[in-house]
Residue frames relative to the residue before (quaternion, step in Angstrom):
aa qw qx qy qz dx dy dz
X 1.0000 0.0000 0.0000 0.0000 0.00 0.00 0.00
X 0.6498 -0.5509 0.4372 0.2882 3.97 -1.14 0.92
X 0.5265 -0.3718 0.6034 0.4695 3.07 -1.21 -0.70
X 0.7693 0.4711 -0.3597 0.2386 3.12 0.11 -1.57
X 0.6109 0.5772 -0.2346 0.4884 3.27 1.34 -1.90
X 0.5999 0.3929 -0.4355 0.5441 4.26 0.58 -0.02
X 0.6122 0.4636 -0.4006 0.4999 3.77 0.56 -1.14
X 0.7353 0.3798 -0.3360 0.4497 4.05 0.18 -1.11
X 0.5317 0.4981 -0.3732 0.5743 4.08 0.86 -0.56
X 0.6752 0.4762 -0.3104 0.4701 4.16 0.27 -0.71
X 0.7421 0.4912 -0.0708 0.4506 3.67 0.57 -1.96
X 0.2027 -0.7266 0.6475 0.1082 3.69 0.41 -1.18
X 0.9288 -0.0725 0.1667 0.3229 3.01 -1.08 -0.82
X 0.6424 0.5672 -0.1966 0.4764 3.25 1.74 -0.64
X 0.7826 0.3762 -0.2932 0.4000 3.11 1.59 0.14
X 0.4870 0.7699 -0.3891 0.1364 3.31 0.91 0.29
X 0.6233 0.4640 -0.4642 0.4251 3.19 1.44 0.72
X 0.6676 -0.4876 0.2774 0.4895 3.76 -0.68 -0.24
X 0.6742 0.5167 -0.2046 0.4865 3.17 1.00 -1.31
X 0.4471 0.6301 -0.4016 0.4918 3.68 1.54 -0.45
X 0.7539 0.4456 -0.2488 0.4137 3.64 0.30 -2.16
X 0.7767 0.3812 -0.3453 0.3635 3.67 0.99 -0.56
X 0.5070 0.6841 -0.3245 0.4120 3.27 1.32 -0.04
X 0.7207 0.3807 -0.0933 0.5718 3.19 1.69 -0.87
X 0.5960 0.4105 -0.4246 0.5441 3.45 1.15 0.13
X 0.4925 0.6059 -0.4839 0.3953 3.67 1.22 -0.41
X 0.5898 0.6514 -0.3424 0.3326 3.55 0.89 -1.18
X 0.6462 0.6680 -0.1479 0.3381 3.10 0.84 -1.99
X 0.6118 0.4306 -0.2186 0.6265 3.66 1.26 -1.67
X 0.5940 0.6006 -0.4652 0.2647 3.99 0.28 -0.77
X 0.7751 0.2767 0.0334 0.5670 2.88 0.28 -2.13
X 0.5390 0.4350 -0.6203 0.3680 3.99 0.26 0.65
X 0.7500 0.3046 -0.5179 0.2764 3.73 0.09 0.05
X 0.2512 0.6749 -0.4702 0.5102 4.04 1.87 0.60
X 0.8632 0.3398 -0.1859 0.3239 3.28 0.28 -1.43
X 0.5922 0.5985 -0.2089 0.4975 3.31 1.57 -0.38
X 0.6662 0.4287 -0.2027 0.5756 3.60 1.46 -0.54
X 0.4379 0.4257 -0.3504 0.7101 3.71 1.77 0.02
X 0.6148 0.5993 -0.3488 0.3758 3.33 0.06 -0.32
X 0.7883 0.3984 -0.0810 0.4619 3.22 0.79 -1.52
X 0.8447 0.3087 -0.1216 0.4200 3.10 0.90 -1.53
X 0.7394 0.2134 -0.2877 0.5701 3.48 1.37 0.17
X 0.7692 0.3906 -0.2843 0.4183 3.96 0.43 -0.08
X 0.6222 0.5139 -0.3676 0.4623 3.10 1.24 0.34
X 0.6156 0.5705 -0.2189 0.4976 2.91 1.33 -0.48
X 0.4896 0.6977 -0.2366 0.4664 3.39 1.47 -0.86
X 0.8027 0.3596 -0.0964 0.4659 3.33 0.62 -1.97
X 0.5933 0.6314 -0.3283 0.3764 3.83 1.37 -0.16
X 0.5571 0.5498 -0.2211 0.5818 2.82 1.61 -1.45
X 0.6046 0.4676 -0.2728 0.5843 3.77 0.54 -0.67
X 0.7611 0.1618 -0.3576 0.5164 3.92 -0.03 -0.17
X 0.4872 0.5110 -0.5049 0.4966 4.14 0.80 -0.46
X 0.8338 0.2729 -0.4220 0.2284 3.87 0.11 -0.51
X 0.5086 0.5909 -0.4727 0.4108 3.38 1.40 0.23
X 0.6569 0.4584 -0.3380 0.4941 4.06 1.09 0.03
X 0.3958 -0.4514 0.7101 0.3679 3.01 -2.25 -0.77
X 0.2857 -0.6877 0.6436 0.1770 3.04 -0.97 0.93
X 0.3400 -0.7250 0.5301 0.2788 3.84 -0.73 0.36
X 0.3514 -0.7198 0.3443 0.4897 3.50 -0.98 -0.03
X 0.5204 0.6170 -0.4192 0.4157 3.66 1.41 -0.19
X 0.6391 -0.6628 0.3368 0.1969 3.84 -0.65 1.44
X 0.7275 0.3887 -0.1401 0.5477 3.31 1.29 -1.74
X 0.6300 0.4902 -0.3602 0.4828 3.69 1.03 0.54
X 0.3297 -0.8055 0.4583 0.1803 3.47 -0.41 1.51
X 0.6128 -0.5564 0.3419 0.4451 3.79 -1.01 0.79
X 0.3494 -0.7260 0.5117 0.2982 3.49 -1.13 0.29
X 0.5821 -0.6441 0.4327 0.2433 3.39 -1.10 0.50
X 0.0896 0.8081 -0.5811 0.0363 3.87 0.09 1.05
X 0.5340 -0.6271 0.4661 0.3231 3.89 0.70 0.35
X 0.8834 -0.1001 0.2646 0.3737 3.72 -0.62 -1.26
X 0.5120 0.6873 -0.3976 0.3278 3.26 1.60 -0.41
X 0.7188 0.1338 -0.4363 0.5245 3.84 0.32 0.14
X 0.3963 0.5172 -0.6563 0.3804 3.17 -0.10 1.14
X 0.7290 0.3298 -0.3042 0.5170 3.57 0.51 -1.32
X 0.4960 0.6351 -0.4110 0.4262 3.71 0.68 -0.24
X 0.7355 0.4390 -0.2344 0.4597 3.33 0.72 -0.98
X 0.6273 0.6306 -0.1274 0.4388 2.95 1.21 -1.06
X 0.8370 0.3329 -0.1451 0.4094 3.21 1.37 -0.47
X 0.3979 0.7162 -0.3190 0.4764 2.96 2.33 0.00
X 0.4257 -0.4756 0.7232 0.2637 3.35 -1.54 1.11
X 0.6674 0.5086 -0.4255 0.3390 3.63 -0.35 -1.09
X 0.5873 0.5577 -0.3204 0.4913 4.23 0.89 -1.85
X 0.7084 0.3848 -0.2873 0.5172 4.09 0.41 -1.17
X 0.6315 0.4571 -0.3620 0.5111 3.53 0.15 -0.79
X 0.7008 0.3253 -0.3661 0.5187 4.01 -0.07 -0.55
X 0.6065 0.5023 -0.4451 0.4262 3.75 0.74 -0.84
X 0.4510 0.5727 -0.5159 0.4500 3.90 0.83 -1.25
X 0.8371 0.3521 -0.2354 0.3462 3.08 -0.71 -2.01
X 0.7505 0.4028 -0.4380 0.2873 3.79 0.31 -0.12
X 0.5846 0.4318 -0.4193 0.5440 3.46 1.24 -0.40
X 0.5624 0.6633 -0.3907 0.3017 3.72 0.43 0.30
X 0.7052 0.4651 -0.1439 0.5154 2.39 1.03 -1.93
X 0.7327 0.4607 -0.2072 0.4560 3.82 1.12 -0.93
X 0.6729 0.2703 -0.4754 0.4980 3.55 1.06 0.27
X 0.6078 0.4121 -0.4006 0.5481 3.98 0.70 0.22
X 0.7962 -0.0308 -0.5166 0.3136 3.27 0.35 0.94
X 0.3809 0.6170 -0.5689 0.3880 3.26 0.69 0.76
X 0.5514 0.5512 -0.3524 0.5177 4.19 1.07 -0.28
X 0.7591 0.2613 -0.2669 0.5331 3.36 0.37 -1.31
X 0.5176 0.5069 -0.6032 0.3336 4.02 0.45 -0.32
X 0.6666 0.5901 -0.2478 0.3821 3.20 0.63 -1.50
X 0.6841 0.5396 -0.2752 0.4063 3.45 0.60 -1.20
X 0.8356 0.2771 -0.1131 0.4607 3.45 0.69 -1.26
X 0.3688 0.6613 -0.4373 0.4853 3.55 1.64 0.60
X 0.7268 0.3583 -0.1653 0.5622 3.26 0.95 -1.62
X 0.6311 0.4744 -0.4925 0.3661 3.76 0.49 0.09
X 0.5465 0.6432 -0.2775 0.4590 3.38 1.44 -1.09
X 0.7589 0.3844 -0.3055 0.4279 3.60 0.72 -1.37
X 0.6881 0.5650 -0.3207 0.3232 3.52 0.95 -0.34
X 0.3763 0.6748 -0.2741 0.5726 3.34 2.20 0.06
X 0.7540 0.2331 -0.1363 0.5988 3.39 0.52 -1.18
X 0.4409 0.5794 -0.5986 0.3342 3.72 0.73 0.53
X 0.7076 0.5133 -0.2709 0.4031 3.92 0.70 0.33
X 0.2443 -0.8189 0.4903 0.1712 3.52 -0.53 0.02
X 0.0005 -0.7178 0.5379 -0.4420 2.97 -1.02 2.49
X 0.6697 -0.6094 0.2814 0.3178 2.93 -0.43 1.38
X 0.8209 0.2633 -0.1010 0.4966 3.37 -1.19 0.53
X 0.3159 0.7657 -0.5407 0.1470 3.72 1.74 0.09
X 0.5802 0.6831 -0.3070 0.3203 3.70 0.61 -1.54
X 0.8233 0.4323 -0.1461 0.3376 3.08 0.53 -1.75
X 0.4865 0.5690 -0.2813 0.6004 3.52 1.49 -0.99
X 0.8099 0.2243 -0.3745 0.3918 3.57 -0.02 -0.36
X 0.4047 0.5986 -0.4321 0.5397 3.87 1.46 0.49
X 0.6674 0.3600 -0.3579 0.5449 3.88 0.83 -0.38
X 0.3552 0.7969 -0.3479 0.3432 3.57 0.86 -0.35
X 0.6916 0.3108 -0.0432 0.6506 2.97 0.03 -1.97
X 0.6537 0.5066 -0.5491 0.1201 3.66 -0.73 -0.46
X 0.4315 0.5862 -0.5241 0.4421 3.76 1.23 -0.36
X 0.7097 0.6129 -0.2409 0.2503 3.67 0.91 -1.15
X 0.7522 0.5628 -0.0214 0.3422 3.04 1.64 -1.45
X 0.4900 0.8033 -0.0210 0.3377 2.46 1.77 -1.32
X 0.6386 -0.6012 0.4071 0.2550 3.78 0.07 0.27
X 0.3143 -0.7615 0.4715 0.3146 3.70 0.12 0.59
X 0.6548 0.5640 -0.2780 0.4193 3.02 0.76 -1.71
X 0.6876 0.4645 -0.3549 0.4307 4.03 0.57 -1.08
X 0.7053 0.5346 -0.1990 0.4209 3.80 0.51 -1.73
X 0.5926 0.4982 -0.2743 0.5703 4.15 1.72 -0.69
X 0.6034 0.6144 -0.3163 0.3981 3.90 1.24 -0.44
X 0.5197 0.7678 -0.1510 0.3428 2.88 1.53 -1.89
X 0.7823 0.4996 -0.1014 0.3579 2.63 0.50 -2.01
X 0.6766 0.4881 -0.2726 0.4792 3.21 0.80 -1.29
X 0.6162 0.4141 -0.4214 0.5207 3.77 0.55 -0.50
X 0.7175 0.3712 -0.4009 0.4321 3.82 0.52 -0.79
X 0.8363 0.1954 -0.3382 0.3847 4.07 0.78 0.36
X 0.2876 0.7892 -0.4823 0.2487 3.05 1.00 0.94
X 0.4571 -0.8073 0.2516 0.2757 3.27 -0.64 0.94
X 0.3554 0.6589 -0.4403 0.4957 3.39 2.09 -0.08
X 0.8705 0.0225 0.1372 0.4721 3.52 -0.51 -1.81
X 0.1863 0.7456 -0.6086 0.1977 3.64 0.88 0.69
X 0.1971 -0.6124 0.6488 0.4064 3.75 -1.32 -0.24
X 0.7413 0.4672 -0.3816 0.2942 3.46 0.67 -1.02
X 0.6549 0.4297 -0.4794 0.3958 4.03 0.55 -0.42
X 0.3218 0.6718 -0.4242 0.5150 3.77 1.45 -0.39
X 0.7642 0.3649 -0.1152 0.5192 3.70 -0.40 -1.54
X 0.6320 0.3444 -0.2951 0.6284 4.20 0.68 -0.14
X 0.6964 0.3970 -0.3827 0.4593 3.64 0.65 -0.10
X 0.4932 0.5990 -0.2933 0.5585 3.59 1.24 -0.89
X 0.8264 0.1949 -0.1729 0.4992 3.77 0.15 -0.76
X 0.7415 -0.4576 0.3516 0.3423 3.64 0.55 0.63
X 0.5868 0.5994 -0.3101 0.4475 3.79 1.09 -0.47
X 0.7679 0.1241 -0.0894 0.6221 3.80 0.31 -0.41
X 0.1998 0.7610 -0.6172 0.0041 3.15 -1.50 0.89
X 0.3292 0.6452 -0.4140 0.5513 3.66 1.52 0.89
X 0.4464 -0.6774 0.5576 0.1762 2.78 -1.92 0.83
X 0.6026 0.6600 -0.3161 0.3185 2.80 1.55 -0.61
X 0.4814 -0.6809 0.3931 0.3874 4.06 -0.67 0.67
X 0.5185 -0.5305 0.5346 0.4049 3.24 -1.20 0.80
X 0.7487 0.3875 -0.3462 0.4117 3.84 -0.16 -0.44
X 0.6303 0.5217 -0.2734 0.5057 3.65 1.42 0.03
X 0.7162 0.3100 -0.2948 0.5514 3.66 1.39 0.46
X 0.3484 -0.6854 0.5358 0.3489 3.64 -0.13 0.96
X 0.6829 0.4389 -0.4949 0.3098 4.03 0.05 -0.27
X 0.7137 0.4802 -0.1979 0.4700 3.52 1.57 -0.04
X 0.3696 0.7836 -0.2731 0.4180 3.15 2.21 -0.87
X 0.8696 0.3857 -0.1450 0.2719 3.21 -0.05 -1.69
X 0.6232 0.5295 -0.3596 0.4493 3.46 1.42 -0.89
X 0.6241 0.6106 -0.3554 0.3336 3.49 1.15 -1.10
X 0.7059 0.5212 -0.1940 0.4387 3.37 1.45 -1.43
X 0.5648 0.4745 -0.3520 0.5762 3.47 1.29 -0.44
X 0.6026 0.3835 -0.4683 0.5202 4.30 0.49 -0.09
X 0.7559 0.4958 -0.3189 0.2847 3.66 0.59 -1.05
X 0.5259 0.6192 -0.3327 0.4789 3.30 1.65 -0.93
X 0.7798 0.4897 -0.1803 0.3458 3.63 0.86 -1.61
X 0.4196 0.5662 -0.3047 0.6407 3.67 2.24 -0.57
X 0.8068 0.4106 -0.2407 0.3500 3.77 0.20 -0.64
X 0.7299 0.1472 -0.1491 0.6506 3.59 1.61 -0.22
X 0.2633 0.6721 -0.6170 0.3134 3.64 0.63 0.71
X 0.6386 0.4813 -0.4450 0.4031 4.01 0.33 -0.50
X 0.4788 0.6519 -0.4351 0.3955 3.85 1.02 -0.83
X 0.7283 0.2948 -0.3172 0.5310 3.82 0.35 -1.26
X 0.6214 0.5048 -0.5320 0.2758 3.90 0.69 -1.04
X 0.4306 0.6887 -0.4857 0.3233 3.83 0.86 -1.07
X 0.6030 0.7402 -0.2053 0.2153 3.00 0.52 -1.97
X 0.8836 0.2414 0.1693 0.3639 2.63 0.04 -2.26
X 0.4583 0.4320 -0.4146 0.6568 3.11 1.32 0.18
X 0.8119 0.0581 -0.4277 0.3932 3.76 -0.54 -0.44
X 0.4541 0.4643 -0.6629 0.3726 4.20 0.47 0.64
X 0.4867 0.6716 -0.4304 0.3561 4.22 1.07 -0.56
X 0.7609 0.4710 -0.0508 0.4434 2.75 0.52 -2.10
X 0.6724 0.3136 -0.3740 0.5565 4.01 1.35 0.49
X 0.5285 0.6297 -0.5006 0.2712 3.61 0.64 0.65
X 0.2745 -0.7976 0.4434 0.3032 3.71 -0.08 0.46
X 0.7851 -0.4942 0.3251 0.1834 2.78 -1.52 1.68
X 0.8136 0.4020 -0.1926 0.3732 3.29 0.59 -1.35
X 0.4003 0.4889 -0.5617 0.5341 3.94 1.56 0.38
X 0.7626 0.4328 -0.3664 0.3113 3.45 0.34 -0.35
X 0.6175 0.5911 -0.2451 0.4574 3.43 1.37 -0.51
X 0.5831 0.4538 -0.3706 0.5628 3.36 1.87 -0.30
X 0.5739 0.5842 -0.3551 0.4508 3.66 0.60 -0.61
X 0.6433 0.3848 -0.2814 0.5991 3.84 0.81 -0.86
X 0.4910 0.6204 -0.4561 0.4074 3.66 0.82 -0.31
X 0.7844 0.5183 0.0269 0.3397 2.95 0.52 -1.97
X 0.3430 -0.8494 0.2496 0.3140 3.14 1.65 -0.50
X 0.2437 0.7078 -0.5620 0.3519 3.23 1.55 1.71
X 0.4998 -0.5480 0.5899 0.3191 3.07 -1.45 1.12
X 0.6582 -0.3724 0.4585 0.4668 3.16 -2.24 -0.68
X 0.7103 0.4340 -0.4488 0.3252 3.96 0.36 -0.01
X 0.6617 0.5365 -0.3684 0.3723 3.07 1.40 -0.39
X 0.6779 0.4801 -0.3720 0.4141 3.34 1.38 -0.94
X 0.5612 0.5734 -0.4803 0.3544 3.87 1.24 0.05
X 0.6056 0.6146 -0.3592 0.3557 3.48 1.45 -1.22
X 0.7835 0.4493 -0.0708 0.4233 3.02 1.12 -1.64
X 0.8163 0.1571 -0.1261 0.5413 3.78 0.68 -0.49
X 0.6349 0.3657 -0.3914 0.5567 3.98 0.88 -0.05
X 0.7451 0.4751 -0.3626 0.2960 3.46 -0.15 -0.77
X 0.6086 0.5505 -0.2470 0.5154 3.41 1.40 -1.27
X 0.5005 0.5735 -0.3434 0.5502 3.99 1.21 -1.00
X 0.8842 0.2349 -0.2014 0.3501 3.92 0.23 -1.20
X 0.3218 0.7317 -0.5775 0.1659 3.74 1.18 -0.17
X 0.7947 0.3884 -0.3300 0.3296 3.79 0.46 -1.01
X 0.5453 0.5290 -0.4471 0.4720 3.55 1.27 -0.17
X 0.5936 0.4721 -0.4205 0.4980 3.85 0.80 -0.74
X 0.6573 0.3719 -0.4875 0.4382 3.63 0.23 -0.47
X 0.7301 0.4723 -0.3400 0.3583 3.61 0.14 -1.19
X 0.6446 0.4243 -0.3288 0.5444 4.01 1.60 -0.44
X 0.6121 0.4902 -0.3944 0.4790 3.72 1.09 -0.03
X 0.6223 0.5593 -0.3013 0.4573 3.22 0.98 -0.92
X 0.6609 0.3396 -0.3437 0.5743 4.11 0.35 -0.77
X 0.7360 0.1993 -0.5239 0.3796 3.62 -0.41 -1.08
X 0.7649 0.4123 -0.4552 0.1943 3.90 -0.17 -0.27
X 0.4709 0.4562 -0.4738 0.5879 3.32 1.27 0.81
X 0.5171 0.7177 -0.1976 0.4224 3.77 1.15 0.05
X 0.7157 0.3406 0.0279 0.6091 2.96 0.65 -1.67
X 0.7337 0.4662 -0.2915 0.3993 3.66 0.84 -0.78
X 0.5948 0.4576 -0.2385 0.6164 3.46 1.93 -0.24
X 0.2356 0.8837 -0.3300 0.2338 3.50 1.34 0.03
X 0.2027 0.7858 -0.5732 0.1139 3.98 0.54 0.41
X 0.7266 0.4690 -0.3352 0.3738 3.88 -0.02 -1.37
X 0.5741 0.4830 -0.3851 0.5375 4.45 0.78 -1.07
X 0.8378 0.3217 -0.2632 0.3540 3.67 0.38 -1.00
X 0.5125 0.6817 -0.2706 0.4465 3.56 1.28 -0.45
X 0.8075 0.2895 -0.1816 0.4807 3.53 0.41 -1.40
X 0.7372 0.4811 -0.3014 0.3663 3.69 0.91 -0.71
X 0.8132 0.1368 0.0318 0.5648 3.44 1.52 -0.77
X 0.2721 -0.7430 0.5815 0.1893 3.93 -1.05 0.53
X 0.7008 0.5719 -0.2280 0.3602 3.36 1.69 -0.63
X 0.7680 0.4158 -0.1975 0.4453 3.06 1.32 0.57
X 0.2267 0.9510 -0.2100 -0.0125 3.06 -0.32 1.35
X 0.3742 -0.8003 0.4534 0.1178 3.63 -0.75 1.05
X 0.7310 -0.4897 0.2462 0.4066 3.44 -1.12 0.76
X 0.5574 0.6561 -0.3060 0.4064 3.14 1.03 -0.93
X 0.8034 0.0925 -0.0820 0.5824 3.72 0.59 -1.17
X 0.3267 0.5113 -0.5665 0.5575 3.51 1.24 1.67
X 0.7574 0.3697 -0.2653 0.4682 3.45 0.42 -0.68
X 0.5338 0.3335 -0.5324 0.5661 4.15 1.23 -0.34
X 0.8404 0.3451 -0.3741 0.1861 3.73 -0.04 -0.35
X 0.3368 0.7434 -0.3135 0.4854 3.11 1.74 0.19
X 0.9023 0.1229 0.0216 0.4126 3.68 1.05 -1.23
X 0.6441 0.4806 -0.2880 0.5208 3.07 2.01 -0.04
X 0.6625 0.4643 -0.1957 0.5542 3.26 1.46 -1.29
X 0.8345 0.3637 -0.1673 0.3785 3.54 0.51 -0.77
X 0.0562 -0.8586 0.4352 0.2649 3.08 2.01 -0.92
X 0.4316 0.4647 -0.6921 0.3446 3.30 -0.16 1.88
X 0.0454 -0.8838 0.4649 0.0271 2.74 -0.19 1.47
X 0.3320 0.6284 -0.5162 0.4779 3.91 1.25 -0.08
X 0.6946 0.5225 -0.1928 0.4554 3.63 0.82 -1.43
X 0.6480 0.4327 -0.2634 0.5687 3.99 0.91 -0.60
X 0.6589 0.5550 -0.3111 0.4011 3.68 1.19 -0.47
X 0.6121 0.5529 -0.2110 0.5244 2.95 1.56 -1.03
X 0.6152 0.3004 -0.4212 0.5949 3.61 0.83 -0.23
X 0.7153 0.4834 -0.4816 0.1506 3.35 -0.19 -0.42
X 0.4516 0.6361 -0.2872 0.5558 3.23 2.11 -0.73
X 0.8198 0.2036 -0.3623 0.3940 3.44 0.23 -0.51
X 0.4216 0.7490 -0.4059 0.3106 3.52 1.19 0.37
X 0.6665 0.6277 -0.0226 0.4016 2.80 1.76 -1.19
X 0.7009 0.4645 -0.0657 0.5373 2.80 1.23 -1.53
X 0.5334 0.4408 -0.5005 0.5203 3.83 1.13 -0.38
X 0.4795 0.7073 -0.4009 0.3304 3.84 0.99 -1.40
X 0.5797 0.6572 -0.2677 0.4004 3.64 1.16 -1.87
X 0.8270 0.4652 -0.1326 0.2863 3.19 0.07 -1.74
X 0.6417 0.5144 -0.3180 0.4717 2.86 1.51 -1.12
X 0.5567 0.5443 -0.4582 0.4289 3.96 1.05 -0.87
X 0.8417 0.3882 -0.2469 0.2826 3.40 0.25 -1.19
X 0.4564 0.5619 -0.4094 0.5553 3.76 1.45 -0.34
X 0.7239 0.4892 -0.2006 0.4432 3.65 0.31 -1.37
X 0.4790 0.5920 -0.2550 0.5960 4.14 1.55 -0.32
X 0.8353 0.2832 -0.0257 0.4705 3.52 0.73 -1.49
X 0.5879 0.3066 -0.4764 0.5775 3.14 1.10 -0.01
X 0.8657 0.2783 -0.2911 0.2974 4.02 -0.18 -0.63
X 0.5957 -0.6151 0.2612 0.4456 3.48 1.56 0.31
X 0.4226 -0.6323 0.4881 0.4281 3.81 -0.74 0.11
X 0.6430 0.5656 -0.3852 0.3440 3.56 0.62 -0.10
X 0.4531 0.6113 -0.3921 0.5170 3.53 1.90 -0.10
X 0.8635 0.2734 0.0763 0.4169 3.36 0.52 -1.72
């Protein structure tokens, strides 16, 4: 088959002049070295990871992985450890995806007003956001250490903490702390949001509602909330593909906790099974899938 006859089989109707077929074969030459660098740098990788988890990778380079079919799958599948890390990630990702969300949309409704110093206040905002992981994960740890912390201090002062032991040094204490620090560290993402979906509602739904004699909860129940449903989906919807890929918030602040993510670096970096790290990452991914498309079909495509 020609060029042309592939360009006229592709185009249709758009090609039945000359100046059409070259207009459309220009295209073709544009976007093939886009589609080739996607290619490489994200679908090749994709489809390796996908054949690495169906082997053993040796550890000796000049030996090629071996072909084991399904076996880290049922491994995984049969690990107490694989369910336990799964727990702790859908946990850890639906408590802080709520409270991000929660205290994004409380925040934006704060700055939904105009008050001195508005600009600047929403420049301190974002910094949890901007900020370095690596610096804002240090912080912390000095602020709950049990030597020179202030905050287990202040929990000891009110009756709430009375161990030496560090709150980031017991996983039954680990996870809540890491699920506030994660949600402190990306709360500005939804405020962004929700402040400029705020800052497009017209005044005058609200000037009828005060007409009408709606208070401020009604006019949130009734004319904000209904205004933000598609931005909450579209801010639920990323951080929990976010948070569920989470590795660096849970890494630097804590060893005692652990999610698939840092199951699958220690699975293939620390342990070096990596057929086995592939296999989690695939199913990391693939729960990720289900959740995009369930979460599509339940709130519509016109939410998200």
């Amino acid at each position: 088959m020609s060029v042309r006859e592939v360009t006229a089989s592709l185009f249709g109707e758009y090609t039945e002049s000359p100046v059409d077929r070259r207009e459309a074969l220009l295209g073709i030459v544009l976007i093939l070295p886009a589609v080739v660098l996607i290619g490489g740098v994200i679908l090749y990788p994709i489809a390796y990871n996908v054949y690495l988890s169906f082997t053993t990778v040796p550890l000796n380079p000049d030996r090629a992985p071996e072909w084991v079919g399904l076996a880290n799958y049922v491994e995984l599948l049969a690990s107490r450890r694989f369910w336990s890390a799964f727990t702790t990630t859908v946990t850890f990702t639906v408590g802080t995806t709520v409270l991000s969300t929660v205290v994004g949309l409380g925040v934006a409704l704060l700055f939904d007003r105009e008050f001195r110093g508005r600009r600047f206040a929403r420049g301190l905002v974002l910094l949890p956001h901007v900020t370095p992981i690596i610096a804002v994960a240090f912080v912390w740890q000095f602020m709950l250490s049990p030597l020179w912390g202030t905050i287990p201090n202040v929990l000891a002062d009110w009756g709430l903490y009375s161990t030496r032991v560090g709150l980031l040094e017991r996983g039954s204490t680990a996870l809540p702390v890491v699920i506030v620090f994660a949600a402190w560290r990306n709360f500005p993402f939804a405020f962004l949001l929700f402040v400029a979906r705020l800052q497009a509602i017209p005044e005058s739904m609200y000037e009828a509602a005060r007409i009408d004699g709606a208070g401020a909860i009604a006019q949130f129940k009734d004319i904000t909330l209904p205004e933000l449903k598609g931005t909450i989906a579209i801010v639920v919807l990323l951080r929990f593909i976010w948070e569920f890929n989470t590795f660096a918030e849970v890494w630097l602040l804590t060893r005692q906790i652990l999610t698939l993510p840092i199951f699958a670096y220690q699975t293939a970096f620390a342990n070096f099974e990596q057929g086995l790290g592939a296999a989690i990452s695939l199913l990391l991914f693939l729960v990720q899938a289900l959740f995009v498309v369930g979460f599509v079909l339940l709130f519509g495509e016109d939410k998200v």
